[in-house]
Structures are given as structure tokens and as C-alpha cells.
C-alpha positions as a printed Julia matrix, in Angstrom:
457×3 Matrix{Float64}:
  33.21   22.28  -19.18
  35.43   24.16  -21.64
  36.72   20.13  -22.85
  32.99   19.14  -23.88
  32.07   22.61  -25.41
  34.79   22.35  -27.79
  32.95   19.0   -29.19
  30.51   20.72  -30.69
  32.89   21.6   -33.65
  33.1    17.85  -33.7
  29.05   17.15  -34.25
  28.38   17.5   -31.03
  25.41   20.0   -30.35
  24.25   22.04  -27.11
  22.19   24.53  -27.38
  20.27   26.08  -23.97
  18.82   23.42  -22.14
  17.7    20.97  -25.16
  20.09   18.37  -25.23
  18.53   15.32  -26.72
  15.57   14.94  -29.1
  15.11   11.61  -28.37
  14.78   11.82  -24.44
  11.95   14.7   -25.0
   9.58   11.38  -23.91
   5.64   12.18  -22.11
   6.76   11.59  -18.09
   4.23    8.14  -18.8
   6.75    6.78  -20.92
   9.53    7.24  -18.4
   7.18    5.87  -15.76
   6.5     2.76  -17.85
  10.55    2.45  -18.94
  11.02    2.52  -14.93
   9.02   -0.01  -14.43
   9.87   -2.07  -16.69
  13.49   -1.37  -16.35
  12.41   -2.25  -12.12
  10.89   -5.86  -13.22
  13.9    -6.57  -15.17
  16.22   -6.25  -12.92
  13.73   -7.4    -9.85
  14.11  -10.87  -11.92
  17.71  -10.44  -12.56
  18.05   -9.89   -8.66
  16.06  -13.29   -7.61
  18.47  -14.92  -10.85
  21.69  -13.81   -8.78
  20.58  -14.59   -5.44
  20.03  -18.03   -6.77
  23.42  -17.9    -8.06
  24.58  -17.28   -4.9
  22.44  -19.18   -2.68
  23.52  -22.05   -5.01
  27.59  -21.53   -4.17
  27.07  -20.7    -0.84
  25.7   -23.99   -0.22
  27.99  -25.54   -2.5
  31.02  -24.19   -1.98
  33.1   -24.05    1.46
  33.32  -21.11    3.7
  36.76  -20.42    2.85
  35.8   -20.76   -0.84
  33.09  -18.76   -0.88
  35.17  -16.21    0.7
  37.7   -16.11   -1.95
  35.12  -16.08   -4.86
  34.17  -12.44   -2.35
  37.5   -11.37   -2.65
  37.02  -12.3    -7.05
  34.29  -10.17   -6.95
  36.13   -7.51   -5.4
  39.04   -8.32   -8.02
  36.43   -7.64  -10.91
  34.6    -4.57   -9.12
  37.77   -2.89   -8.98
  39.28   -2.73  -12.4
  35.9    -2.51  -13.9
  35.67    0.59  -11.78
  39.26    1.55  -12.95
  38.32    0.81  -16.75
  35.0     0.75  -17.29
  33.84    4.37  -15.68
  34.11    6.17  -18.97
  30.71    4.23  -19.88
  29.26    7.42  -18.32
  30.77    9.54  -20.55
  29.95    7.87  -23.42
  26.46    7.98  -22.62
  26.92   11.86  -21.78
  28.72   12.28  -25.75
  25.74   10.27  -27.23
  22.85   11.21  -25.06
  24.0    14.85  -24.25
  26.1    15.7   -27.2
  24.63   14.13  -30.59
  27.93   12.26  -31.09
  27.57    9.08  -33.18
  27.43    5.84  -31.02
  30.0     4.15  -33.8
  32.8     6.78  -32.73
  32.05    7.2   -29.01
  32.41    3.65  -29.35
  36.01    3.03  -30.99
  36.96    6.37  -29.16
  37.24    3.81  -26.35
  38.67    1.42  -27.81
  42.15    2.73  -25.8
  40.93    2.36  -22.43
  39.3    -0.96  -23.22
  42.38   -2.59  -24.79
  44.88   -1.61  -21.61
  41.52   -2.25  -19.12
  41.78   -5.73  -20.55
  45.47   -6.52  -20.42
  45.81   -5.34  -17.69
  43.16   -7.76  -16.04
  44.55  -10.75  -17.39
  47.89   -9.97  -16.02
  46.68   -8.95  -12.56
  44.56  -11.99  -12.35
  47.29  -14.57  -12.67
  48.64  -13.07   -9.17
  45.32  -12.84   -7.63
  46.4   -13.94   -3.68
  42.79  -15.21   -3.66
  42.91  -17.53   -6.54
  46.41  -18.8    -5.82
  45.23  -19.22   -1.85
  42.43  -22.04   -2.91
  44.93  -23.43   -5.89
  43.05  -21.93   -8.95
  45.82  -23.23  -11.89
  47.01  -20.44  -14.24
  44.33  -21.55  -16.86
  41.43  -20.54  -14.9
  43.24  -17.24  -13.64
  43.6   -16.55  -17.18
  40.28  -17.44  -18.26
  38.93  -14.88  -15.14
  41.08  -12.07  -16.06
  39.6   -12.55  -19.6
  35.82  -12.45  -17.8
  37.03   -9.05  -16.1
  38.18   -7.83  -19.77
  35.18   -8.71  -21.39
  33.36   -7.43  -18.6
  34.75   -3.65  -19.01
  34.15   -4.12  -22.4
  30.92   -4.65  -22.45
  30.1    -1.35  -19.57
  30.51    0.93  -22.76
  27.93   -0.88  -24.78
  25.74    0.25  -21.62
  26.87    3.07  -22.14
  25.82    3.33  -25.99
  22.25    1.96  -24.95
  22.09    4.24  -22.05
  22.51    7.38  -24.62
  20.67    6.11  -27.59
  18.01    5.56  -25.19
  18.06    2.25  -25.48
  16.99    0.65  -21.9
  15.85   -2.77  -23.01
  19.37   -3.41  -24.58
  21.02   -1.64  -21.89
  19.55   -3.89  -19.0
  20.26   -6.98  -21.1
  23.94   -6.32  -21.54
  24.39   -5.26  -17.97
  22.19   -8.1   -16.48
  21.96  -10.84  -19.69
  25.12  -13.13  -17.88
  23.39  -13.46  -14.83
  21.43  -15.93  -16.53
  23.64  -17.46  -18.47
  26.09  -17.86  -15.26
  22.95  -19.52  -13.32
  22.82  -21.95  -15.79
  26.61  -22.84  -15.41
  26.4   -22.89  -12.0
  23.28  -25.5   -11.74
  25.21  -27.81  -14.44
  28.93  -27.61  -12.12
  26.09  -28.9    -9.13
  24.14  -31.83  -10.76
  27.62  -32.47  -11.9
  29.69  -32.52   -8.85
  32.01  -30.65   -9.99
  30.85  -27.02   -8.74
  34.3   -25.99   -7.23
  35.63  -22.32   -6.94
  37.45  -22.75  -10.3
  34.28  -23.94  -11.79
  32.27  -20.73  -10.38
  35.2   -18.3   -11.42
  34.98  -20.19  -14.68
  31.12  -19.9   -15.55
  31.73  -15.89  -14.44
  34.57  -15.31  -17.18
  32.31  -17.59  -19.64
  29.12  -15.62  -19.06
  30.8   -12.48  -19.81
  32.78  -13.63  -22.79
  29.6   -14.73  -24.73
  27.72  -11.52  -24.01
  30.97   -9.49  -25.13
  30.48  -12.07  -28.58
  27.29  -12.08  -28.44
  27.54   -7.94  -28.62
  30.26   -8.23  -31.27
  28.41   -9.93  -33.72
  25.28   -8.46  -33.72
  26.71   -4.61  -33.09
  23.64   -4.28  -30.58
  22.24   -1.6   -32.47
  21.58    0.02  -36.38
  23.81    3.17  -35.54
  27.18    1.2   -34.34
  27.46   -0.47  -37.8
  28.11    2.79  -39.06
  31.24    3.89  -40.08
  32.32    6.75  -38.51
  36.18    6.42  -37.16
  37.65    6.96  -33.89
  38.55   10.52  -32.71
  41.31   10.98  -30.6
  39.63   14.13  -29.38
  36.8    12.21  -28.05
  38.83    9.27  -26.39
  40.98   12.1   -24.39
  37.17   13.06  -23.15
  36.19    9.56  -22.42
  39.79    9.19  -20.93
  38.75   12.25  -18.6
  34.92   10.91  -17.76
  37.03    7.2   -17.12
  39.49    8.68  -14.56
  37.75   11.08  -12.43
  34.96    8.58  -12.09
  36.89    5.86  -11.62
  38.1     8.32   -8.54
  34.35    8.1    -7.25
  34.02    4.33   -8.1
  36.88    3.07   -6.42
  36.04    5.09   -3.34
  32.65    4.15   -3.52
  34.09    0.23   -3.28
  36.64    1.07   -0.84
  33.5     2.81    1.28
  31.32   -0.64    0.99
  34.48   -3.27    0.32
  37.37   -2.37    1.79
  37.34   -3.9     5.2
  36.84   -7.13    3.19
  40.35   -7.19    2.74
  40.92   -6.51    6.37
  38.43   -8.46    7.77
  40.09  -11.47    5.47
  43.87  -10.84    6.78
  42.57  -10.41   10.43
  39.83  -12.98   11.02
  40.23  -14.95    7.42
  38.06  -16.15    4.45
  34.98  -17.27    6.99
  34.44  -13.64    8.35
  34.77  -12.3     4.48
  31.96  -14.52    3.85
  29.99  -13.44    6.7
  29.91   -9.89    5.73
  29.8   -10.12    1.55
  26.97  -12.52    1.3
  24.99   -9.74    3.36
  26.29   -6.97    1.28
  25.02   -8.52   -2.01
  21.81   -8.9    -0.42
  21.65   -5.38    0.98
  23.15   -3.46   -1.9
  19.8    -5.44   -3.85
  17.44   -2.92   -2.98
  19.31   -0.38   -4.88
  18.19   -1.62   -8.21
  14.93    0.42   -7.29
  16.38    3.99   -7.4
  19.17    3.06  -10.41
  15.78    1.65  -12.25
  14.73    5.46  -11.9
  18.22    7.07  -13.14
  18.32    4.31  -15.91
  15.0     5.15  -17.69
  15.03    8.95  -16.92
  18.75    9.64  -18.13
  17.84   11.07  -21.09
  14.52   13.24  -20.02
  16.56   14.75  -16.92
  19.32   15.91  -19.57
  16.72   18.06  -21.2
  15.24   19.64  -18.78
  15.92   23.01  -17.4
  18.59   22.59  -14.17
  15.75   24.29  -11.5
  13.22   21.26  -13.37
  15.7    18.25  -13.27
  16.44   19.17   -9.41
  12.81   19.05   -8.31
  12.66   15.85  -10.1
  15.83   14.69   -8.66
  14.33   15.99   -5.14
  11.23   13.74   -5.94
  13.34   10.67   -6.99
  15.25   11.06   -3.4
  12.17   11.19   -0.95
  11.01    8.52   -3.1
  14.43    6.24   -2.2
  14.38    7.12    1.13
  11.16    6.14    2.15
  10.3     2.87   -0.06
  14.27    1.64    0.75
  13.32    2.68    4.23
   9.97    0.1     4.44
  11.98   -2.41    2.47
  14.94   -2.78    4.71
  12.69   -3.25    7.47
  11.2    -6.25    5.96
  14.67   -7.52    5.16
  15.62   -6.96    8.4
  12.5    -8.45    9.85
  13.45  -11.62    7.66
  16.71  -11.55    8.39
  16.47  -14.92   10.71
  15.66  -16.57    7.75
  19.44  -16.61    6.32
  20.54  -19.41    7.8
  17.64  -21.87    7.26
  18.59  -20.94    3.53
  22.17  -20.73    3.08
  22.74  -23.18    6.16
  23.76  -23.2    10.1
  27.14  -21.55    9.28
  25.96  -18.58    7.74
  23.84  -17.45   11.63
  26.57  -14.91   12.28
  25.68  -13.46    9.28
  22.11  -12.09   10.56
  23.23   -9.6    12.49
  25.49   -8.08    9.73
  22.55   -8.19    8.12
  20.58   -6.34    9.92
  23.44   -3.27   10.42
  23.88   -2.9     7.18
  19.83   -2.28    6.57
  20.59    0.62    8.77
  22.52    2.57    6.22
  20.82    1.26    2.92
  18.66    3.74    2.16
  21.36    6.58    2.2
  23.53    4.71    0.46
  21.25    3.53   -2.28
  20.73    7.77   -3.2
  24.28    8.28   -4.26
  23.8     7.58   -8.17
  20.3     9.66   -8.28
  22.51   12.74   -7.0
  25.72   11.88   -9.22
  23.47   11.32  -12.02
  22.09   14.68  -11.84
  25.65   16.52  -11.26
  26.68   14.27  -14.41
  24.05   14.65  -17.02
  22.97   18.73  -15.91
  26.38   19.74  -15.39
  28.9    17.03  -16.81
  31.13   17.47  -14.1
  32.37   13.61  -13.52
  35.34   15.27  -10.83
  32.22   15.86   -8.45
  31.68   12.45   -7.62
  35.06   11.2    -7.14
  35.31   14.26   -4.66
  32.02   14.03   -2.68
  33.35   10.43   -2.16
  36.86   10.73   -0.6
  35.0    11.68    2.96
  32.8     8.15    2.93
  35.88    5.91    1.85
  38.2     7.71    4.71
  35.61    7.26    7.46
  34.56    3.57    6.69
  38.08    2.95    6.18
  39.23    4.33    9.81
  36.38    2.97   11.84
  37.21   -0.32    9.96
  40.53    0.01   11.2
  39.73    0.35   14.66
  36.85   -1.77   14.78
  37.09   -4.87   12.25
  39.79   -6.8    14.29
  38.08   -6.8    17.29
  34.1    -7.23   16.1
  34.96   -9.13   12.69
  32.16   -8.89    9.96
  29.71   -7.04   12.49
  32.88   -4.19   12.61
  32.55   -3.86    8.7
  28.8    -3.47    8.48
  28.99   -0.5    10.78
  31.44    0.94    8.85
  29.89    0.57    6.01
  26.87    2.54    7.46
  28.87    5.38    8.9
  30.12    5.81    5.29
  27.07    5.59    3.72
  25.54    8.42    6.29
  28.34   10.4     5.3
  28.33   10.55    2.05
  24.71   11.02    1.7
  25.39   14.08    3.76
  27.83   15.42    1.81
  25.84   14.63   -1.54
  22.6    16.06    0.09
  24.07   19.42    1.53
  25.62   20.11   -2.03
  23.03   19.56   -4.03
  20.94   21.7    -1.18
  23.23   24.79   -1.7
  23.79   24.35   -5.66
  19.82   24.25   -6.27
  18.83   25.95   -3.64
  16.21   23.38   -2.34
  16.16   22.97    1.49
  17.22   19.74    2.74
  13.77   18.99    4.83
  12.57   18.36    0.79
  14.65   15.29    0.25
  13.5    13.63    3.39
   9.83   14.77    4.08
   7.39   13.71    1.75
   5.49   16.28    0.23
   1.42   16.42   -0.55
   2.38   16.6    -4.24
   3.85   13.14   -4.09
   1.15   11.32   -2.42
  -1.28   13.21   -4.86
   0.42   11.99   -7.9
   0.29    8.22   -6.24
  -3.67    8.27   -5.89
  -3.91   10.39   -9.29
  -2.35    7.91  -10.72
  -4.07    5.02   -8.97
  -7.35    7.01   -9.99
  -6.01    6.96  -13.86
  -5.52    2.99  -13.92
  -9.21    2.71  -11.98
 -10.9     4.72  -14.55
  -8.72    2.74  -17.5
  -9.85   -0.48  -16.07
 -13.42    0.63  -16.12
């Protein structure tokens, strides 16, 4: 950590464990910021599985497939690009710098992020495969752009503590791309150029939207970009871009086999489950949202109990959740439509490994904002990438989108393995405590319960 220390000469400050005045919040405000932060993104949730309800009944199989293989397009160099939004949280949050030069410190990354997108685009094999013309391949690698962009105003919300603004960047285009999507359908013209379209609008306008109001007080400011601080953001970008990419290749990466072996139907069949799966993980990321800043100040052996708490917590309420999904997973092709009945069983897999999964960024969050050691995740992440990877190998051509989804649970198993056993031995709390839930937590549910009784009398 020898990089970050030096940024203290810089206006950075770090002294013991106080990192952040403004995240010294009563654990009630948290509480409230997580639930709020939950709601919000519960809505944005039903808002994109409208969206997508709405093209997989529009669109054809093979399209839909292709707009999969888009996503995976965007996912990708966001991960590649956008990443350093963690550390610009970390240098605001963590380190007192000024939001206005963490900001235009990343200018760099954003600029070649977005050229970069927009060149790649116009020789996306899914685009050209359903005909998209150059125009709208353009126009998609400028969503992508705008889209890494706009991860490192997140970022600046994230650290100034700002979750209402954060959530609305990071979930504001859902909306607007709802919209778009309802007027391509009541105008017959809701195609997979029109989708990919409404996507790169959506994200343009909220880039705009962010450039002309700054977002916040302290990013009007004039403080200039330091190349110092872009070489750290460069650092945060690339070793978590390590962990992000492996975390896609972990969840995504049969998508591309399952599409060469069995074709754009079976990459359907497996990525409309996987955005309804990887839904239930807006519950823990609603906790690692609105406690970012707290967890930074608190003493390492304090923030891992927490941590420990916000685990067992994950665990169990993903755990009762996935078997309701699962319960209701019959129900998929009443809504999307006849074709889409392979699709409950891959379903149903993938609620196997959910849970596990869906704990990754509470333990990365902690080994980034107590020890600012971005490396870690890209590293605990090569073993859960390499397994789904292989079994996808061997299994994908021969069981097609059901092949993927166990994959994508082995992985998941894996890495929360790896994630739980080193976070075990570095804070020295036994493993039995991130699975078993304690008396302490159900105490704090009725003391609470008992709180809102007595308020409401």
C-alpha cells in the first residue's frame, strides 16, 4: 500500500483507523440508506425485467440471443474500463482527495475506454450476424463509452457518500430505456437495432444529463488532474478489471460457447435466466452500497464482524429467496412464451449457486475499503473462471444451456470458498460464523421489530 500512502503528501489523509468524517453515520442511518438503497433498486429490478420481458416477447430467439451476446459486449469493456470507479471511491471516501481531481484523474482511462468501444463495436460478430448497419454499431459502441463514463460518477457518489445520486446514475437508464423500448413496440418497429439503439440512447443522456449538471457542489470545483492520482486509478482499473473480467468469464463465458455450439436459441435459454438469477444480488450490494463509507472507518477486527454479519445475512435470505424463484420457476414460459420452457430448468440450477455467488462483493468490498488491496480480487477469482470455464468445456456441447448453469454454480461454490477461507484466516473468524446464524442476529431482528412497535405506539 506504499502507492496510496504516498497520497497523503497529495491531500490525501490516513491516520489510524479514521478514514472518513463523513461515513462516521449512527448504524440507523446505514440501516435506513440500505433500505432505501434496497427499494430503489427492488424497483429498478421489476423496471428491467419489464425491459426484458418486453424484447423477449418481441424480439426472435435468435435476436434476443444476440442482444445476450451485446450485453456481454458492454459487460466486458465496462469491466476493462470502468473498474477504477472503485478506486475513485477509495481516493475520495478513504483518502480526502477532492471528487473534481479524482474525477479528471480519469479522464485517461475514460477517453481510450471509449474509443476503444466504438471501434470494437463496429466488428461486433453479433451485430453484423442479425445485419445491425454501421450506424447503429456506432451509436452502441458510443452507449458502451458513455456507459464507462458514467461508472466513475458512481464512483464520486459512492465516496462523497452520496447513495441517492449514486443509485440514480447506475440505475436512472433503466427507465429511460423502458420507455424506448414500449415506444419501438406500439410502434412496430422494436427490432434488435432498435433495442441496441434505446441502450446507447439511455446511456448517452445520463452521461449529458451528468455533464451538465456536474452531479454534485464539489465536482464544479477546480482542482486539476494529477497524474499521480490517474497512475493510482490506472492501478485500482487494471487489477480489478483482472477480478471483473473473471468474474464475467465465471457467469458468461460459456455464452460464447454455448452460441458457437448449439447457436443464438441456447444463448437465450441460459442469459434470460441469468439476468433473473443474478437479481437477487441487488440485496447484499444494497448493504455494501450504503455501508461503504462506515466499514472504512471502522477498526479491521469491527468491519470483519460486520462483514461476518452481512454474509450470514446473504446466505440465508438469498437462500429462502431462490427457493421461491425456483418454486416459480414454471411460471417462465406462461410469461415470456412456449419457447422459453427449456429455460426452467436452467433456472432452477442456477438458484443452486446464487447465494454463494451473490457474497463475492461483501468480501471484496471489505479487502478493498480495510485494506485497499484491489490485486486480491482479481486473484481470488482466477480459480472460479478456470473451473466454470473447463466444466463448460466438457459439458456445454453435449447438455446446451442446462451445461452452462452448472458451471456457473461450480464456479460460484468455488469462489465463495476461496473468498470465505481467506477472509477466515486473515480475521481470524471461523468459517461456521459466516454460515450459522448467530443469537445476536435474530436478537437485533426482534429488537428492532420491538423499536418500530413501541414507535408506532
Amino acid at each position: 500500500m506504499t502507492h496510496l500512502n504516498r497520497l497523503d503528501r497529495t491531500g490525501g489523509e490516513r491516520n489510524g483507523t479514521t478514514m472518513n468524517a463523513a461515513a462516521s453515520r449512527p448504524r440507523a442511518r446505514v440501516l435506513a440508506e440500505a433500505t432505501k438503497t434496497l427499494a430503489f433498486r427492488a424497483i429498478s429490478v421489476v423496471v428491467g425485467g419489464m425491459s426484458s420481458l418486453l424484447l423477449a416477447r418481441t424480439l426472435s430467439v435468435g435476436e434476443m440471443g444476440a442482444y445476450s451476446l451485446f450485453g456481454l459486449f458492454a459487460a466486458v469493456m465496462g469491466a476493462l474500463f470502468g473498474s477504477g470507479y472503485s478506486g475513485v471511491a477509495y481516493l475520495v471516501s478513504n483518502r480526502r482527495i477532492p471528487a473534481a481531481a479524482a474525477l479528471r484523474s480519469a479522464l485517461p482511462i475514460i477517453a481510450v475506454g471509449a474509443a476503444s468501444s466504438i471501434t470494437l463495436a463496429l466488428y461486433l460478430p453479433a451485430a453484423n450476424a442479425i445485419g445491425t448497419s454501421p450506424i447503429v454499431a456506432m451509436l452502441a459502441g458510443m452507449g458502451v463509452a458513455a456507459f464507462i463514463a458514467a461508472s466513475y460518477w458512481q464512483g464520486i457518489f459512492l465516496g462523497l457518500s452520496r447513495i441517492t445520486a449514486h443509485n440514480v446514475t447506475q440505475y436512472g437508464p433503466q427507465y429511460l430505456l423502458l420507455i424506448l423500448l414500449i415506444t419501438g413496440a406500439l410502434s412496430g418497429r422494436l427490432t434488435f437495432p432498435w433495442a441496441v439503439g434505446a441502450w446507447a440512447a439511455a446511456h448517452i443522456l445520463n452521461v449529458l444529463r451528468l455533464a451538465v449538471t456536474r452531479g454534485h457542489a464539489d465536482l464544479a470545483a477546480k482542482q486539476g488532474a494529477s497524474w499521480q492520482l490517474a497512475r493510482v486509478i490506472l492501478r485500482f482499473n487494471w487489477q480489478l478489471a483482472i477480478g471483473s473480467v473473471l468474474t464475467i468469464a465465471a457467469s458468461r463465458a460459456n455464452l460464447v460457447t454455448l452460441t458457437a455450439r448449439h447457436g443464438l436459441y441456447a444463448a437465450a435459454l441460459y442469459s434470460v435466466p441469468l439476468l433473473l438469477a443474478e437479481s437477487l444480488c441487488h440485496f447484499p450490494m444494497s448493504l455494501v452500497v450504503a455501508s461503504y463509507g462506515t466499514l472504512g472507518e471502522l477498526s479491521r477486527a469491527r468491519s470483519a464482524e460486520v462483514t461476518a454479519r452481512f454474509v450470514r445475512a446473504t446466505l440465508w435470505a438469498l437462500s429462502l429467496l431462490a427457493a421461491v424463484f425456483a418454486a416459480s420457476a414454471g411460471l417462465l414460459p406462461v410469461l415470456l412464451g412456449a419457447k422459453y420452457a427449456p429455460a426452467v430448468k436452467v433456472l432452477r440450477i442456477l438458484m443452486l449457486g446464487i447465494p454463494a455467488y451473490a457474497c463475492k462483493d461483501v468480501f471484496v468490498s471489505f479487502f478493498l475499503n480495510q485494506d485497499g488491496r484491489p490485486g486480491f480480487a482479481g486473484a481470488t477469482f482466477v480459480l472460479g473462471a478456470v473451473v466454470s470455464v473447463v466444466i463448460g468445456i466438457l459439458i456445454v456441447p453435449e447438455m446446451g444451456a442446462a451445461g452452462a448453469a452448472w458451471a456457473y454454480v461450480c464456479a460460484a461454490l468455488v469462489s465463495f470458498g476461496v473468498l470465505a477461507f481467506r477472509f477466515s484466516r486473515s480475521c481470524r473468524i471461523p468459517l461456521k460464523d459466516l454460515i450459522i446464524i448467530r443469537a445476536a442476529d435474530l436478537s437485533a431482528i426482534a429488537h428492532r421489530q420491538t423499536g418500530a412497535a413501541s414507535d408506532g405506539c
